[in-house]
C-alpha positions as CSV (number, residue, x, y, z in Angstrom):
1,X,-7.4,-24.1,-17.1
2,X,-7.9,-27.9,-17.8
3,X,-9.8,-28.6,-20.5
4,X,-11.9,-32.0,-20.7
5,X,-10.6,-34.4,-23.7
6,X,-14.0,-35.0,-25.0
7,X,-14.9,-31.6,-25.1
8,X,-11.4,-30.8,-27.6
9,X,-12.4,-33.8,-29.7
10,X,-15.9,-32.3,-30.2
11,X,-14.6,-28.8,-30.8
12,X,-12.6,-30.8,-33.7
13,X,-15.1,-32.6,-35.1
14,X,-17.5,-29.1,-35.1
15,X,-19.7,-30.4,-31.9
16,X,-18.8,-26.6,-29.9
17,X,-21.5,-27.5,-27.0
18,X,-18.6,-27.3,-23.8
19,X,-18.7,-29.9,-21.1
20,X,-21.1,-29.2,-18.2
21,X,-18.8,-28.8,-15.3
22,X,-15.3,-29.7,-14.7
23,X,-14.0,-33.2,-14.7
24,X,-14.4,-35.1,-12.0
25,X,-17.1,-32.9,-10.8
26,X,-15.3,-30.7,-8.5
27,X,-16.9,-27.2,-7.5
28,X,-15.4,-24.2,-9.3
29,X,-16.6,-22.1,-6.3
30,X,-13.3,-22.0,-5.0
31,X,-11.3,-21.0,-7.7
32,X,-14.5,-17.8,-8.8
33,X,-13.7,-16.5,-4.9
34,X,-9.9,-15.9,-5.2
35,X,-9.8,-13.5,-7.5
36,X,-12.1,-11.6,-5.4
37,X,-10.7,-12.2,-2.1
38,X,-7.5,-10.9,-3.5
39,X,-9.1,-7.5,-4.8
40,X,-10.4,-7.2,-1.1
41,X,-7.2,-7.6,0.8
42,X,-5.6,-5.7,-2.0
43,X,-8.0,-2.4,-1.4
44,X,-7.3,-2.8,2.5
45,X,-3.6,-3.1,2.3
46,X,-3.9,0.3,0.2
47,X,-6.1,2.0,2.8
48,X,-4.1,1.3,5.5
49,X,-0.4,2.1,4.2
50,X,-2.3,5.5,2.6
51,X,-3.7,5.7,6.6
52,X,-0.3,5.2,8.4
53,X,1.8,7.5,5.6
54,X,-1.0,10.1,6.2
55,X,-0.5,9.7,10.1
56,X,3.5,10.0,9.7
57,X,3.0,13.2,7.9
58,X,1.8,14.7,10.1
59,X,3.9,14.0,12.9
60,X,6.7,14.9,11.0
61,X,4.8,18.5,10.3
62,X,3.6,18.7,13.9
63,X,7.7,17.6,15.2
64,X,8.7,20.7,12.8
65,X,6.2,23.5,14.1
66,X,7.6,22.6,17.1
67,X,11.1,22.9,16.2
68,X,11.1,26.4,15.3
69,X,12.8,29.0,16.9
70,X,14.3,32.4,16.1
71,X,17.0,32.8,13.6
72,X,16.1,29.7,11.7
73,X,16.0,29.5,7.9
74,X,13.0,29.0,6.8
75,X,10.7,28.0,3.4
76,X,6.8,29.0,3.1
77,X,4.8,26.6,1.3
78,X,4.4,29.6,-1.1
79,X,8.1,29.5,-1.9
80,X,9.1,32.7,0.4
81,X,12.4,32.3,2.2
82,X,13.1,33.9,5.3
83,X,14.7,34.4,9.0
84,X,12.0,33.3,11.9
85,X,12.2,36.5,13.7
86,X,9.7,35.8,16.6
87,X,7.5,32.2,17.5
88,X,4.0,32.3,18.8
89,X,1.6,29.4,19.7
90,X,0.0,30.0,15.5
91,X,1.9,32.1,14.0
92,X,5.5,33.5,13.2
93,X,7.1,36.6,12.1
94,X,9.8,36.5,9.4
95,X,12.2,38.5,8.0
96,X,12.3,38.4,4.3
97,X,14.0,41.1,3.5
98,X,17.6,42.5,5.3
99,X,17.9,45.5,3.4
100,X,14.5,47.1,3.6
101,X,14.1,44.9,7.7
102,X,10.7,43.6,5.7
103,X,9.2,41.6,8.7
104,X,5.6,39.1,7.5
105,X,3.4,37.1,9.8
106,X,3.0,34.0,9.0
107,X,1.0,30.6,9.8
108,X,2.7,28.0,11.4
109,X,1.2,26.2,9.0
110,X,2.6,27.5,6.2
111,X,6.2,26.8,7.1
112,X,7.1,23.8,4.7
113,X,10.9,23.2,6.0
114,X,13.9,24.9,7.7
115,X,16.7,25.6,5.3
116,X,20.2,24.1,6.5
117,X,22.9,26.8,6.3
């Protein structure tokens, strides 16, 4: 920020009443609306990479529903591991449990991953 000479010297000498504009006369109008401007393009930009993350997401989830098939490895969202036993348009049945053949229906939904051998 410039500061006006005759506004230093009369800080010095105990005067403290600060010049009434900037020198020359220019507008600060300019330089009040940047910061602003800035926080506005700033809150966009946020909205729309949260927006297009949010929309990849969900492909991704909607690409591995579709995916599924029996015999996959699977991971609930509630941290059970099983084998996809059967695939219907909501919902899957899983094996959890070999020894006992343990068989739970599940969401789609609630599938977080397939499990890689």
């Amino acid at each position: 920020m410039l500061v006006h000479w005759s506004w230093a010297v009369s800080t010095i000498v105990g005067q403290t009443t600060p010049p009434a504009g900037p020198p020359g006369g220019a507008s600060n109008t300019a330089a009040s609306f940047f910061p602003i401007a800035m926080m506005v393009a700033l809150v966009a930009f946020m909205l729309l990479t949260a927006r297009s993350q949010k929309k990849r997401e969900k492909r991704e989830r909607d690409e591995l529903h579709a995916r599924l098939s029996k015999n996959d490895r699977v991971l609930t969202s509630g941290g059970m591991m099983g084998t996809v036993m059967s695939v219907k348009e909501n919902e899957i049945v899983l094996k959890v449990d070999e020894t006992t053949n343990t068989k739970i229906t599940f969401l789609k939904t609630s599938i977080q991953r397939i499990l890689e051998d």
